[in-house]
C-alpha positions as CSV (number, residue, x, y, z in Angstrom):
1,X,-74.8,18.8,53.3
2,X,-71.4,18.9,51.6
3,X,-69.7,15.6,52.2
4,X,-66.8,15.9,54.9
5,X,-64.1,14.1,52.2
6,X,-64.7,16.5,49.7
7,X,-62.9,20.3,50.5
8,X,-63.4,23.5,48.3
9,X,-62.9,25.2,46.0
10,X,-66.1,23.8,44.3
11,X,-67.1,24.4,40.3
12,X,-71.0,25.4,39.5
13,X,-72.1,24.3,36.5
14,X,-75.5,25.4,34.7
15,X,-77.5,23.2,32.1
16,X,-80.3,24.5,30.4
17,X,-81.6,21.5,28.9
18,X,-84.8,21.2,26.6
19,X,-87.0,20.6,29.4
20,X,-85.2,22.2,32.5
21,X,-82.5,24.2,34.5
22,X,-80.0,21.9,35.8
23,X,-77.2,23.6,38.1
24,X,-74.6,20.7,39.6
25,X,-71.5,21.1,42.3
26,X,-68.3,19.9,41.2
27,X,-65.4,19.9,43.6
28,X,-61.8,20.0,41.2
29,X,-61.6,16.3,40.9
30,X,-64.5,15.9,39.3
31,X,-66.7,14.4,42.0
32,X,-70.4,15.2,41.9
33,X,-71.2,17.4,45.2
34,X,-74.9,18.3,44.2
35,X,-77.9,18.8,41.5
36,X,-80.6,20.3,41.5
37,X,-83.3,20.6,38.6
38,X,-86.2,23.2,37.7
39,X,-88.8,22.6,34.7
40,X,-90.4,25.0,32.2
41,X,-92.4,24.9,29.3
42,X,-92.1,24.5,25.4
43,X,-95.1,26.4,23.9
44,X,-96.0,24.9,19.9
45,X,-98.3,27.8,18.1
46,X,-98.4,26.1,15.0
47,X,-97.2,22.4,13.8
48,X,-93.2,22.9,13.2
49,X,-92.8,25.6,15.9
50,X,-91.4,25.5,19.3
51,X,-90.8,28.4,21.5
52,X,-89.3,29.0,25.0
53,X,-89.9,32.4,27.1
54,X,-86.4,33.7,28.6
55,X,-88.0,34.5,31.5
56,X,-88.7,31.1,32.5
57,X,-85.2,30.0,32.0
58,X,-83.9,32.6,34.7
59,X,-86.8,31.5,37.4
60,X,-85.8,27.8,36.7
61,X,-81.9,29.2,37.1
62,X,-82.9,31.1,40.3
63,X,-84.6,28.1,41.7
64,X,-82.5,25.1,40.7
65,X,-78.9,27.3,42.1
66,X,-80.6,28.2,45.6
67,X,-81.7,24.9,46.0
68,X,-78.1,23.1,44.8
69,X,-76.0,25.6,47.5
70,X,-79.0,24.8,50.3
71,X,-79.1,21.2,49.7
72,X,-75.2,20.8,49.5
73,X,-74.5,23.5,52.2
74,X,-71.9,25.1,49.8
75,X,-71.3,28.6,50.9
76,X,-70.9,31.3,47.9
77,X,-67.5,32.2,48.7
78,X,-66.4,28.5,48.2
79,X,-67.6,28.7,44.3
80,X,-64.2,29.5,42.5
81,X,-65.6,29.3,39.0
82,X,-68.9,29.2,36.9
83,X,-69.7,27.9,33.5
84,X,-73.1,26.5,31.5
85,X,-74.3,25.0,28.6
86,X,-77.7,25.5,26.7
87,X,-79.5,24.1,23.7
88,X,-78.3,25.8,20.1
89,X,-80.2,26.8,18.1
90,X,-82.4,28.1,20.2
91,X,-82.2,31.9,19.2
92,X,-82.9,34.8,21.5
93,X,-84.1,38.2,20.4
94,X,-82.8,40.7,22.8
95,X,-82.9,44.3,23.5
96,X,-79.8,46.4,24.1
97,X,-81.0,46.1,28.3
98,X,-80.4,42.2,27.6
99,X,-84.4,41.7,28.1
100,X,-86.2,39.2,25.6
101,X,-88.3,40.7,22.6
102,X,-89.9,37.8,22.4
103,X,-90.2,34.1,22.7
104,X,-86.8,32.0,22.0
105,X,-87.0,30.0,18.9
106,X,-86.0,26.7,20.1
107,X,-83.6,24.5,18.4
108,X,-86.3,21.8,17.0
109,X,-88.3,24.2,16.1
110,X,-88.1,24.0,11.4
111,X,-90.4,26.8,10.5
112,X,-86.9,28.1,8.5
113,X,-87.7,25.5,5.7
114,X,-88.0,27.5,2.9
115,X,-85.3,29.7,3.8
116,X,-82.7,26.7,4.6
117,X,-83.1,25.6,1.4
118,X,-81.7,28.7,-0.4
119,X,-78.1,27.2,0.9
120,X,-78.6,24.3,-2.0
121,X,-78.6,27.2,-4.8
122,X,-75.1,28.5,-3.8
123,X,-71.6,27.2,-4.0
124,X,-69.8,28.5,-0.9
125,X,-67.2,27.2,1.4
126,X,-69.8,27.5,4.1
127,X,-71.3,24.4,3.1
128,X,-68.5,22.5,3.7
129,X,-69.9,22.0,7.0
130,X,-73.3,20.0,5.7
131,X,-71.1,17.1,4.1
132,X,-69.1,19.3,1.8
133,X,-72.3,20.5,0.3
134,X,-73.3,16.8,-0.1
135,X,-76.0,17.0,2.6
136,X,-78.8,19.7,2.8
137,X,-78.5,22.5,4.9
138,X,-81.1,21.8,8.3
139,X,-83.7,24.8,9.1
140,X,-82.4,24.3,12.9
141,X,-79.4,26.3,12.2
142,X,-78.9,29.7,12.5
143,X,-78.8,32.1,9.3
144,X,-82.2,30.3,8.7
145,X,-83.7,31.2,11.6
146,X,-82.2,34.7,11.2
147,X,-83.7,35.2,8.1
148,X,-87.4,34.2,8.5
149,X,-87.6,36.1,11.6
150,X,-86.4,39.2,9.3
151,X,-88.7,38.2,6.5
152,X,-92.0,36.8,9.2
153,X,-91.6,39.3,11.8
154,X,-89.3,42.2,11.0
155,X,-90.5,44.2,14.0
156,X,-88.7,41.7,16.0
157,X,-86.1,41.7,13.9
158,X,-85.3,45.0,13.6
159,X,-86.2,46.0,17.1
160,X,-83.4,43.5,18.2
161,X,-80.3,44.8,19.4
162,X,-78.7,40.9,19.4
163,X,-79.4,38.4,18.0
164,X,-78.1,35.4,19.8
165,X,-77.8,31.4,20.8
166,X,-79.2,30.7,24.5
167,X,-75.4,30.1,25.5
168,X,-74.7,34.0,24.1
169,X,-78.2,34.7,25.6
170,X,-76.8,33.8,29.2
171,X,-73.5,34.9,29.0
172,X,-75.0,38.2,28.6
173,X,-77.4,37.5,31.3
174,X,-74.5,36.3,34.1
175,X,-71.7,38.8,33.1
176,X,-72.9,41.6,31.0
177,X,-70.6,40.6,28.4
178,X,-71.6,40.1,24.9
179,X,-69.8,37.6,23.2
180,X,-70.3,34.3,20.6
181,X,-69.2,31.0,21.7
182,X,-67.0,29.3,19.2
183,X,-68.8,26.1,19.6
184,X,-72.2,27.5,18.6
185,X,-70.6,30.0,15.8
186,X,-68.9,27.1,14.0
187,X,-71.0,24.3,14.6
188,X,-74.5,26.4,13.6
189,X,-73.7,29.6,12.4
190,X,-71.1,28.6,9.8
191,X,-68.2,30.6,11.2
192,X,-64.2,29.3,10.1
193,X,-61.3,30.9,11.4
194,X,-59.5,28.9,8.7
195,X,-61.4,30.7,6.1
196,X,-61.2,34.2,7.6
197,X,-64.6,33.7,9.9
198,X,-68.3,34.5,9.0
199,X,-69.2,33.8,5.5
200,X,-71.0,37.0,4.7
201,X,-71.5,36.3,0.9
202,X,-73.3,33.2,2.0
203,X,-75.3,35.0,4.8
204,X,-76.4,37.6,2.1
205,X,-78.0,35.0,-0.2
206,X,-80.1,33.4,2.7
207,X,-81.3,36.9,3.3
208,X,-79.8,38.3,6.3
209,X,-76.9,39.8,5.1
210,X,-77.1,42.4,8.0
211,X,-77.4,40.4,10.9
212,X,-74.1,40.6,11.7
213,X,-74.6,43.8,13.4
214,X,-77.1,41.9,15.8
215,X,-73.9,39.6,16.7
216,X,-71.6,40.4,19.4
217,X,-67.9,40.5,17.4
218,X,-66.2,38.7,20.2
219,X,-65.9,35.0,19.3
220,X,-64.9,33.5,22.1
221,X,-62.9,29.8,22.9
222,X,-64.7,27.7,25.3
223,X,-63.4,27.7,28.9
224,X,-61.8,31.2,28.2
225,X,-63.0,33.9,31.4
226,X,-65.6,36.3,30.0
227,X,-66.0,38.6,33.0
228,X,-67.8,38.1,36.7
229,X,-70.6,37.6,38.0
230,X,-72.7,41.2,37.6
231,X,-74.1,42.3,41.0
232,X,-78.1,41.8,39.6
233,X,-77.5,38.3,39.1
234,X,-75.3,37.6,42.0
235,X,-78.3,38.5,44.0
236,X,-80.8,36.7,42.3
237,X,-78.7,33.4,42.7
238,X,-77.3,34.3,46.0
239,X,-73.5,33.7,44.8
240,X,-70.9,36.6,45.3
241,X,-70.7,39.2,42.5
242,X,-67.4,39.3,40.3
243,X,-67.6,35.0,40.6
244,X,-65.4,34.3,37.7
245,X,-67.3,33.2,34.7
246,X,-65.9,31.2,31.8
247,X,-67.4,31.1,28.3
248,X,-69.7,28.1,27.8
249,X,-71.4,26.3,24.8
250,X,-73.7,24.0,23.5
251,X,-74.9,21.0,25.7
252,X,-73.9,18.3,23.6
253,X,-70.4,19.3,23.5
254,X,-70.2,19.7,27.2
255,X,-71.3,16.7,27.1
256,X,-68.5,15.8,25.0
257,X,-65.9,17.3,27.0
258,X,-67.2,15.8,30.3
259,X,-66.8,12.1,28.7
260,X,-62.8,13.4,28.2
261,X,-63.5,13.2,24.4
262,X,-61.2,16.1,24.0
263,X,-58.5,14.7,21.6
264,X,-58.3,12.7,18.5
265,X,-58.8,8.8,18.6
266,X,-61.7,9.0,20.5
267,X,-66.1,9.1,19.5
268,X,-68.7,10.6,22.1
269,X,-71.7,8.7,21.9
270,X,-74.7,10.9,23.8
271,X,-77.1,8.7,24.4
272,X,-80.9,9.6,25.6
273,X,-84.1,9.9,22.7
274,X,-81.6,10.4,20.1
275,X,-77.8,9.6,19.5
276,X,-75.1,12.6,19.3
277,X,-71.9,11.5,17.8
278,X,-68.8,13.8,18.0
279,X,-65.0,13.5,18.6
280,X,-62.2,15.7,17.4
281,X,-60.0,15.3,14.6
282,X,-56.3,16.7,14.3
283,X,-56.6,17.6,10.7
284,X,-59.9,18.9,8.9
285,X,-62.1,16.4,8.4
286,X,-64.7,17.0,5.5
287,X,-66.9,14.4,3.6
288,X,-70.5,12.9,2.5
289,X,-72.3,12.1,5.3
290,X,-71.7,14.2,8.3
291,X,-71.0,17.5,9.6
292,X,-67.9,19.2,10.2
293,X,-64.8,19.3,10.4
294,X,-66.4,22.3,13.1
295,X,-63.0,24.4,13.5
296,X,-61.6,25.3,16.9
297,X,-65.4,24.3,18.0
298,X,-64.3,22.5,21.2
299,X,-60.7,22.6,21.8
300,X,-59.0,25.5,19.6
301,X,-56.2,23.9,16.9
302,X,-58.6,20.7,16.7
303,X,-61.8,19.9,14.3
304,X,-64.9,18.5,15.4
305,X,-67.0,16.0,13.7
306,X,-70.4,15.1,14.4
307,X,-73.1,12.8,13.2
308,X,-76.4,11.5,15.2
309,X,-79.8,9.8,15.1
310,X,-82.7,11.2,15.6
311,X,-84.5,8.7,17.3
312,X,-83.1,6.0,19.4
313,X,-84.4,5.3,23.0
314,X,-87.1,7.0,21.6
315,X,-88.0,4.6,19.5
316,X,-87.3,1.8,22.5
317,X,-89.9,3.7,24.7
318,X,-92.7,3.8,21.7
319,X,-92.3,0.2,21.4
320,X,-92.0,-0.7,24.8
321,X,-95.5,1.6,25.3
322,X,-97.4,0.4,22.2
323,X,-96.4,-3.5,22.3
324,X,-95.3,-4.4,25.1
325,X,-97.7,-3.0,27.7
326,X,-98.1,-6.5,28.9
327,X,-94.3,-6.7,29.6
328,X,-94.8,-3.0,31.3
329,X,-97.6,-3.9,33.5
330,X,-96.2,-7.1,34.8
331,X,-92.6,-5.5,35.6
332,X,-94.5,-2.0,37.1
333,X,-96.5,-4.2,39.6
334,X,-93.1,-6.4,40.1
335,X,-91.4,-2.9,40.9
336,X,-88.9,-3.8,38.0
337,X,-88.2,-1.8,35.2
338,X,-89.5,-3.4,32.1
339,X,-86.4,-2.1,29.9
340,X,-84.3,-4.4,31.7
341,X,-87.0,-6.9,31.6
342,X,-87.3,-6.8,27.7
343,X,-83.1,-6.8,27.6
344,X,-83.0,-9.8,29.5
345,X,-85.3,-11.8,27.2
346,X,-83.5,-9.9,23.9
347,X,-80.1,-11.0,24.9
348,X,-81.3,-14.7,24.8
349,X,-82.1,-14.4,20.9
350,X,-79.7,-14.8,17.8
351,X,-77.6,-12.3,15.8
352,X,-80.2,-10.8,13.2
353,X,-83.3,-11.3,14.8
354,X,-84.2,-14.2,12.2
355,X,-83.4,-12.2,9.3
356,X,-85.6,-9.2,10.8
357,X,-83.9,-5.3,9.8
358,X,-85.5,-2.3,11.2
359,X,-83.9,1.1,10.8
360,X,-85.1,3.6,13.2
361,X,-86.0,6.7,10.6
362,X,-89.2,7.4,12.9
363,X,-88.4,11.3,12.7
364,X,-86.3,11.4,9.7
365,X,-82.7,10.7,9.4
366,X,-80.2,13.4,10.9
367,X,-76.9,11.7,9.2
368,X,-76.0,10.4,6.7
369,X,-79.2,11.9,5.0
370,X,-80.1,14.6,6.7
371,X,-83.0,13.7,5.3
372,X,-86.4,14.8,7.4
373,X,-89.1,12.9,5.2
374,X,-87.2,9.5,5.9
375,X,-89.2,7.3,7.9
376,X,-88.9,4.0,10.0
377,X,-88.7,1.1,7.8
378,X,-88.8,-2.6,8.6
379,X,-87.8,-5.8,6.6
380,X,-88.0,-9.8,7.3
381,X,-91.5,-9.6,9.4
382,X,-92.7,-13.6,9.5
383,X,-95.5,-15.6,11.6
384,X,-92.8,-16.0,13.9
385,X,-91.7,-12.8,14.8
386,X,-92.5,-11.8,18.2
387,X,-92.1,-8.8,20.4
388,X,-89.0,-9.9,22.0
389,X,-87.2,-9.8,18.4
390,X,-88.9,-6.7,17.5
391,X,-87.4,-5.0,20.3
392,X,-83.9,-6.5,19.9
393,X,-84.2,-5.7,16.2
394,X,-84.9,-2.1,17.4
395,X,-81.9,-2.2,19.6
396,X,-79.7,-3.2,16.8
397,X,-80.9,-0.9,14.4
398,X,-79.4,1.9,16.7
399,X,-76.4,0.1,16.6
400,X,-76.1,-0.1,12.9
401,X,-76.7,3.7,12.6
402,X,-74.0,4.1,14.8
403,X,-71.6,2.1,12.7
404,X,-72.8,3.9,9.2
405,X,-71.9,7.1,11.0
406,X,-68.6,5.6,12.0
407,X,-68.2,4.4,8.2
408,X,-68.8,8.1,6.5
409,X,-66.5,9.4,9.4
410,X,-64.2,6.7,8.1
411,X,-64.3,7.5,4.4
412,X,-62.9,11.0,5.0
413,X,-60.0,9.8,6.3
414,X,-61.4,9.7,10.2
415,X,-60.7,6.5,12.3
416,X,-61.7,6.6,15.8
417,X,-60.0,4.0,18.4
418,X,-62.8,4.0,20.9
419,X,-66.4,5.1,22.1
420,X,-67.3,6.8,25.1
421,X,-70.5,6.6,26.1
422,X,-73.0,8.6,28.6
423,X,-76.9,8.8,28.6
424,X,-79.5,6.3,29.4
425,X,-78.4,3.3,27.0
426,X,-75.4,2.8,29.2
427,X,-77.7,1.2,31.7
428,X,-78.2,-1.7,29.6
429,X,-74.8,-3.9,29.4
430,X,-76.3,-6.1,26.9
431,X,-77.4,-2.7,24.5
432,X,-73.4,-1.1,25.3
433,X,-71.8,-4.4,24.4
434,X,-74.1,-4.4,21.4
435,X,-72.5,-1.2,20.3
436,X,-69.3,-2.5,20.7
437,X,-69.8,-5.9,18.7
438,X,-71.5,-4.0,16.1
439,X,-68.7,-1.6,15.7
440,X,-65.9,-3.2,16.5
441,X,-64.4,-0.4,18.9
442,X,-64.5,-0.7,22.5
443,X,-66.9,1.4,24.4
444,X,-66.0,3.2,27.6
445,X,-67.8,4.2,30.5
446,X,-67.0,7.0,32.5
447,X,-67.4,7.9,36.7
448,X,-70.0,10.4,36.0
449,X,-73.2,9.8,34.5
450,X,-74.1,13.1,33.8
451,X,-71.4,14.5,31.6
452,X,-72.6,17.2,30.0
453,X,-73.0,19.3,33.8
454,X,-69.3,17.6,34.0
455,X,-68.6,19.3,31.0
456,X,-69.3,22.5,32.1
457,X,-67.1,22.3,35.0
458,X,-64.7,21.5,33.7
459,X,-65.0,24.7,31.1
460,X,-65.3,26.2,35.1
461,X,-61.9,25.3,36.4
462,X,-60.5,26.2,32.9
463,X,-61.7,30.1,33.0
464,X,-60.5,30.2,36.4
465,X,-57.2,29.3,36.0
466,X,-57.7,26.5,38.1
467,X,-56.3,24.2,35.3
468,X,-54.4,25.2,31.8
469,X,-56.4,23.6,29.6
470,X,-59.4,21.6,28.7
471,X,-57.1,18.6,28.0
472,X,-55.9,19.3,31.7
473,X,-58.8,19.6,33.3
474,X,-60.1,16.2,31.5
475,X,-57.1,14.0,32.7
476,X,-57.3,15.3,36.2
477,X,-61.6,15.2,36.2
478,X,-62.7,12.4,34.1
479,X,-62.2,9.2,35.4
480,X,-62.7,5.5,32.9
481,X,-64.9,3.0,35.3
482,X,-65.5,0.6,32.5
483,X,-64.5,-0.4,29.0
484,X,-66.4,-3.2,27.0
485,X,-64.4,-5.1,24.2
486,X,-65.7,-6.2,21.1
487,X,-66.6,-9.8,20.5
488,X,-64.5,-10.4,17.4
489,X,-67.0,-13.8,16.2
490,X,-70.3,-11.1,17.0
491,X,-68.9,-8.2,15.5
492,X,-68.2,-10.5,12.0
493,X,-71.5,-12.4,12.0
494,X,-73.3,-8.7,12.3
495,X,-71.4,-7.3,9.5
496,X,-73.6,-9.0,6.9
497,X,-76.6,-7.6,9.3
498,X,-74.7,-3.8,9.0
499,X,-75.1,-4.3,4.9
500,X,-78.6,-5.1,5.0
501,X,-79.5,-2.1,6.9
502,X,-77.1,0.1,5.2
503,X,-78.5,-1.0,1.9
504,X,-82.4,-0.7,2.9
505,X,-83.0,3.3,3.3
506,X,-81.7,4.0,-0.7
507,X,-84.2,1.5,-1.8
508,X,-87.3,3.0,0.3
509,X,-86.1,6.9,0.3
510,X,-88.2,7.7,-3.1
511,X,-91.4,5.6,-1.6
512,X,-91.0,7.5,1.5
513,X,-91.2,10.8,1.0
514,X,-94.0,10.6,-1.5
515,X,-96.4,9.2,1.0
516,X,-94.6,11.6,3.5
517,X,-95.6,14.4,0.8
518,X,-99.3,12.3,0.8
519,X,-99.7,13.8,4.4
520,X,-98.8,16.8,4.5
């Protein structure tokens, strides 16, 4: 039941992760009333491919928002405001009934290969986005996916009435309201209201020059109302129909906006089996090495930066699974958890491992590279090395991607002041003091954990009036419960470290992707 300090009106926000439904209570101070949680399944036909069924999304919705009212005791009538997030790209064909043609194309799903590469024979202002045409375009995004459903299955394609991002797909679903979320238009689908809005020329050389008329031509700012709740889906979630619903987006920028990184000076670091690295610039913010400056993306008059990894913790758990099952065991029979088991004997060891660098390429590199035939690398192995410096080598090596992504974001004239972090890594002190060290920028740790449902929220009381602004609701819901300083002496003994590791990739890349072509 709802606890007795916290009083109504209360916020529901819906998270439709990669492997679940998430809906979360919020009460207007940010406080975390309830979660609930429903899986589903990723379905992989071929290698490269990863689809979704629509249908299983709203089942997981129905389940996870009955559950969060039961278990919370929330009555409908006390939800003021909705808002959600989803996963982008994950495209949705739909009919004009709003029904799925077919399977969603998720958004790690590269079967757009051929077809993203066409954006490296054109000059356009699109590109801007991919490093200012520095970085090759990535067959996750949109127009890609676009064009080799109209080239692979133009039954689909044609048959579709939209063509849309599972945020735009859910929108539609909740209010009967067609629209495109700015986040998802500028950060995936190339749209700039500073340069007039879609780039058509460029669409038309990728090959789906017409798909614009499979796009709702409402762009819409995030936290903006974009109708009520219809009466269909306020009875399949048992909430009140006309339930003010505000326009969400992608799930790593509610995340962003639930850490309060929602003006410039600041860096969201998501943390879980990859890194997401975004904050918000005044100015745009163009250069080699990352993406953006996304316009009006999260908070309209502002530009959005982002750079990531594409493994981290993920590359922690395949260590921790493959060579250090003894260390696993003994903490699992110990009921400990052998993360902070393996931290506890990593802190003990020196700066630079003993001269051992790692970079942490195990999937490819998402920035500064964007390269997807980069692989993990590691350099200084002796007779002495030993798991425990493997593993805070590994640690490390996150860190130094995050600072090389800080670097290119400083190089083009962007200088954050601070980190905020949220994710799994900000269970281990040692790793977020790490980050700091290695950086050189305090990191901050926020009330609540799980930011992104935060984020959505927040986007909740905004469409509802309930505050003016995103910048509002993020001073009055967001609340700092820890910052971490840098050790000055740590953060210049790693700085020689930071080189090695910035230097290694360039000399492997070549070697690497012809014994990634070897395999294919």
């Amino acid at each position: 039941m709802v606890l007795p300090d916290y009083e109504g009106p209360f916020l529901l926000g819906i998270d439709f992760g990669t492997e679940s439904c998430r809906a979360a209570i919020f009460d207007l101070q940010g406080h975390p009333i309830g979660f609930a949680a429903t899986p589903y399944p990723t379905h992989h036909p071929r290698p490269g491919r990863a689809e979704q069924d629509p249908g299983d999304w709203w089942e997981a919705l129905k389940a996870s928002v009955h559950r969060v009212m039961n278990e919370t005791g929330v009555r409908a009538k006390d939800i003021a405001s909705i808002s959600y997030d989803a996963t982008t790209m994950t495209v949705v064909a739909m009919d004009q009934n709003g029904q799925a043609l077919t399977r969603a194309i998720m958004w790690m799903d590269v079967r757009a290969t051929d077809q993203s590469a066409r954006a490296e024979t054109i000059e356009h202002w699109a590109r801007d986005y991919n490093g200012q045409g520095t970085m090759p375009a990535t067959a996750e995004w949109y127009p890609f996916k676009a064009a080799w459903l109209r080239e692979n299955d133009p039954d689909t394609y044609h048959a579709a009435y939209r063509l849309v991002d599972a945020p735009d797909w859910l929108t539609f679903r909740l209010t009967g309201e067609w629209t495109v979320n700015i986040n998802s238009a500028a950060q995936r689908m190339y749209y700039n209201r500073d340069r007039g809005g879609w780039p058509v020329e460029f669409y038309e050389h990728i090959g789906c020059g017409d798909v614009f008329e499979k796009l709702p031509e409402r762009v819409v700012d995030l936290g903006s109302p974009v109708g009520g709740l219809t009466p269909t889906a306020a009875a399949d979630l048992g909430l009140l129909p006309g339930t003010p619903v505000a326009q969400g987006c992608a799930d790593a920028w509610a995340g962003q906006i639930g850490l309060g990184v929602v003006e410039p000076g600041k860096i969201a670091v998501i943390t879980g089996s990859s890194h997401v690295i975004t904050g918000q610039s005044a100015n745009p913010a163009y250069g080699a090495g990352f993406f953006g400056g996304f316009t009006d993306s999260v908070v309209k008059g502002q530009y959005t930066v982002e750079g990531g990894l594409v493994s981290s913790g993920s590359v922690l758990k395949w260590f921790k699974d493959n060579f250090a099952r003894d260390i696993t065991q003994a903490a699992e029979r110990l009921d400990m958890n052998p993360y902070r088991v393996l931290d506890e004997r990593a802190s003990k060891l020196p700066i630079g491992c003993d001269g051992l660098i790692i970079n942490e390429y195990f999937q490819g590199n998402r920035t500064p590279y964007t390269d997807s035939k980069a692989r993990g690398a590691m350099l200084g192995l002796t007779l002495a090395t030993n798991p425990e410096l493997m593993y805070r080598a590994i640690e490390e090596a996150v860190c130094y991607g995050v600072a090389h992504n800080l670097k290119v974001f400083k190089d083009a004239g962007f200088q954050p002041k601070e980190l905020v972090a949220a994710g799994g890594a900000t269970k281990s002190k040692q790793w977020m003091q790490m980050h700091a060290d290695v950086t050189g920028l305090p990191v901050v740790l926020t009330e609540v954990g799980d930011a992104v449902v935060l984020g959505s929220c927040m986007l909740a009381a905004v469409g509802a009036g309930l505050y003016p602004s995103i910048q509002d609701a993020a001073r009055n819901m967001v609340r700092e419960t820890e910052r971490i300083e840098p050790d000055p002496a740590a953060h210049e003994e790693y700085q020689f470290y930071l080189d090695k590791y910035m230097r290694l990739y360039p000399q492997v890349q070549q070697l690497s992707h012809e014994i990634v072509d070897r395999q294919a």
